[in-house]
C-alpha positions as CSV (number, residue, x, y, z in Angstrom):
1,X,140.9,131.1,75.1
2,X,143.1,131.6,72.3
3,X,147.1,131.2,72.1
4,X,149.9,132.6,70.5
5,X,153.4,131.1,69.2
6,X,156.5,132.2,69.4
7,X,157.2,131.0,66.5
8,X,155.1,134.2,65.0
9,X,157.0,136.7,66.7
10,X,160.3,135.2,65.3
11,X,158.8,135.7,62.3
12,X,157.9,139.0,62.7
13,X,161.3,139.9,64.0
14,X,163.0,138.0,61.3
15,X,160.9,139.8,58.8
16,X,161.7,143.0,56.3
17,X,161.2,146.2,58.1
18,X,158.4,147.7,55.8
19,X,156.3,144.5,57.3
20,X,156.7,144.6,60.8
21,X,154.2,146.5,61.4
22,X,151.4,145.0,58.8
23,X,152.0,142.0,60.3
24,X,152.4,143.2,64.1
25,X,148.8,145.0,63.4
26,X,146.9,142.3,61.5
27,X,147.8,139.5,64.5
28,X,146.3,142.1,66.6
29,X,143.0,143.0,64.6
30,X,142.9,138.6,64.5
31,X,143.0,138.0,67.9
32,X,140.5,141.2,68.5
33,X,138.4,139.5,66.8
34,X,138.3,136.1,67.0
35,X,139.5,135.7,70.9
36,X,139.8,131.9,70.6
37,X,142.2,131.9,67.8
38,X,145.3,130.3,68.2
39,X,148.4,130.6,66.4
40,X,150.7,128.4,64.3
41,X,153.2,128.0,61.3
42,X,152.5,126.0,58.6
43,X,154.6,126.3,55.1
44,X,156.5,128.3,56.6
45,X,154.5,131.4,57.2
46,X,151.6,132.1,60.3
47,X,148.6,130.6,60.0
48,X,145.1,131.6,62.5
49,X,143.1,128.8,63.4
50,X,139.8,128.7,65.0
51,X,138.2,125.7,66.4
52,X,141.6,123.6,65.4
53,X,140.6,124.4,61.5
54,X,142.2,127.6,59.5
55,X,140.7,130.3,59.3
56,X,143.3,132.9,57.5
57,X,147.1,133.3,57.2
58,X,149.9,136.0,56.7
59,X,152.6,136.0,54.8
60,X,155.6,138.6,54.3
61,X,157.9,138.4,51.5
62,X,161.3,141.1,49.9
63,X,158.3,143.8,49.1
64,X,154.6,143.3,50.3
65,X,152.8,141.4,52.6
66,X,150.2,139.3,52.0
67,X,146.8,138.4,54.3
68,X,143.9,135.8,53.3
69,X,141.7,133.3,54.5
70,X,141.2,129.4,54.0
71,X,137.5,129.7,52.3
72,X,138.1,133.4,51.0
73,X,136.7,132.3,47.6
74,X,134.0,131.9,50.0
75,X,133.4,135.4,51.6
76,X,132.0,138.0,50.2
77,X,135.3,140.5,50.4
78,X,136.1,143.3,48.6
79,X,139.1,141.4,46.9
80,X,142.0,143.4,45.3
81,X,144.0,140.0,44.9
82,X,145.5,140.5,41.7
83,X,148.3,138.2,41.2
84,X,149.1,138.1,45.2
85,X,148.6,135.6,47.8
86,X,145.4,136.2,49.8
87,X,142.3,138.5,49.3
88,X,143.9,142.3,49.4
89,X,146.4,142.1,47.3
90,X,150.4,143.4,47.4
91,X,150.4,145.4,51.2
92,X,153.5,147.4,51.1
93,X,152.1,149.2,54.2
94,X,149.8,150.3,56.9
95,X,147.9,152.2,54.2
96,X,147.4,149.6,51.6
97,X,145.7,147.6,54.5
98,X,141.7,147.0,54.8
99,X,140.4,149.0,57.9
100,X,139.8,147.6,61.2
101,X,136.2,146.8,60.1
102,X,136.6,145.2,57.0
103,X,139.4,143.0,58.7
104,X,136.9,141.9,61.7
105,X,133.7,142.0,59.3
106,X,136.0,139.1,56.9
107,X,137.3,137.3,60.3
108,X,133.3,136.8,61.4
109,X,132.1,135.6,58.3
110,X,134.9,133.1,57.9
111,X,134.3,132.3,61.8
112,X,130.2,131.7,60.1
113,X,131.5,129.2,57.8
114,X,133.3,127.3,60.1
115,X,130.4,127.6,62.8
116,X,128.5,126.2,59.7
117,X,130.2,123.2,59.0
118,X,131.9,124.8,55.7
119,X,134.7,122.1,54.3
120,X,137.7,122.7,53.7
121,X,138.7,123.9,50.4
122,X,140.0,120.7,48.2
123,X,142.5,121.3,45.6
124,X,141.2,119.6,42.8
125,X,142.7,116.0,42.0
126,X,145.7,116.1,38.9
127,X,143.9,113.8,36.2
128,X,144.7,110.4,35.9
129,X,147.7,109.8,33.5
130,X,146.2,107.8,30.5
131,X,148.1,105.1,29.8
132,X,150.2,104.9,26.3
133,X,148.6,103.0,23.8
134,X,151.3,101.7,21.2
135,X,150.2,100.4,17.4
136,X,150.8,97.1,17.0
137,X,152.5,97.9,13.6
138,X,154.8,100.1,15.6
139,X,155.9,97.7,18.0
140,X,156.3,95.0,15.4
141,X,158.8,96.9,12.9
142,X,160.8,98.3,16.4
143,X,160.7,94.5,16.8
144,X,162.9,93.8,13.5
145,X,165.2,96.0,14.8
146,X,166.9,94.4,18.0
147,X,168.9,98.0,18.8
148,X,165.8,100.3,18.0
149,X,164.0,97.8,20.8
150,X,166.5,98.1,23.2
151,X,166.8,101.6,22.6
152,X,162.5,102.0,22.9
153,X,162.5,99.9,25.8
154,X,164.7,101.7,27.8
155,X,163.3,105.4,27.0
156,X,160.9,107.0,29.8
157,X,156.6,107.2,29.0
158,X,157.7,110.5,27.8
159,X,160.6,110.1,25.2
160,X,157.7,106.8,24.0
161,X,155.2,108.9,23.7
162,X,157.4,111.4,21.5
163,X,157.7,109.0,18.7
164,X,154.5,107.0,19.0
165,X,152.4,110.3,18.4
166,X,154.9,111.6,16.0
167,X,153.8,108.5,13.4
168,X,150.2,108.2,14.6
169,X,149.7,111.6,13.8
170,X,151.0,111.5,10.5
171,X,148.2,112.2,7.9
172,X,149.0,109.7,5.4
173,X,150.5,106.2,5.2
174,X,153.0,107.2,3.1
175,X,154.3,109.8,6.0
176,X,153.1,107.7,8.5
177,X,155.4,104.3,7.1
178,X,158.6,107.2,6.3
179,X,158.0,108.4,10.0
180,X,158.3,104.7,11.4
181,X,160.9,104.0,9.2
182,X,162.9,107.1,10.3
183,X,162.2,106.2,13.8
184,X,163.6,103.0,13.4
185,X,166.9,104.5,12.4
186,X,167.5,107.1,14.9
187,X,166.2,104.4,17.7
188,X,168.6,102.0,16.4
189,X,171.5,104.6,16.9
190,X,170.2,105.4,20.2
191,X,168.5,109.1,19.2
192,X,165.3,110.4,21.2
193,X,162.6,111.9,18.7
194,X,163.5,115.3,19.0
195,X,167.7,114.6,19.2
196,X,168.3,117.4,16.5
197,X,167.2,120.3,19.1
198,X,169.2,118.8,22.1
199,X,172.3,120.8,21.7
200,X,170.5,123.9,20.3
């Protein structure tokens, strides 16, 4: 048998009147359709789950409300996402809501998937930060310089990487040896690359 939480009515009551009843009539349609569903919060908005795995959410914010589902790349919906969270879009009332049967047809068919073994979506994986490869004629004229060292030393990857690609991508060695030397300089005087825009 299914379940519901408390903490989803207090969310309903705490929410905009415009999305009482969206909300109020999608939990119903939910739990009409999926009897063993059970209720939860989880980033700070209601969340459905079926068989202890998600199987769609709601969401109510200052102007529309917002319903979708855990695999709804997955289900063959009519979307009208746009830029809003879930799979029909901005609901700024009953109207703007799927009917009855396009809500239970989209709960079975994510119910399918789940019956079907259907993983959970995976957010793909940020790429590995490459690691910053500095010259060795870079390092060796910041070298001659023991303020420009200290200065280099103590800068984050980020400000590093601003000067190291600033001379490797210079063109020519001429630019490329009047880049280092500048950079020399401003370290030496304790500057980041780009100090000249830092109280624009």
């Amino acid at each position: 048998m299914g379940s519901k939480d408390p903490r989803v009515d207090q969310f309903i009551s705490a929410s905009n009147a415009f999305a009482k009843p969206i909300l109020l009539h999608l939990r119903k349609q939910v739990h009409i359709t999926c009897p063993e569903v059970t209720e939860t919060i989880k980033w700070s908005m209601p969340f459905f789950e079926y068989k202890g795995k998600i199987l769609c959410h709601m969401a109510a914010f200052k102007a529309h409300c917002a319903f979708g589902f855990w695999h709804g790349k997955l289900l063959e919906i009519d979307a009208r996402q746009g830029t809003a969270m879930g799979q029909f879009g901005r609901i700024t009332s009953l109207a703007d809501l799927p009917t009855n049967s396009e809500i239970a047809m989209a709960v079975e068919a994510a119910m399918k998937l789940h019956d079907d073994g259907v993983k959970s979506p995976t957010r793909a994986k940020p790429a590995e930060k490459k690691e910053l490869v500095i010259p060795d004629y870079f390092l060796a004229a910041v070298k001659k310089n023991k303020k420009a060292l200290a200065t280099f030393e103590a800068f984050s990857p980020s400000k590093k990487k601003e000067y190291v690609e600033w001379i490797t991508d210079a063109k020519t060695e001429t630019t490329r040896a009047k880049r280092l030397a500048q950079a020399v300089e401003w370290m030496a005087e304790g500057k980041v690359r780009n100090w000249k825009y830092l109280n624009c």
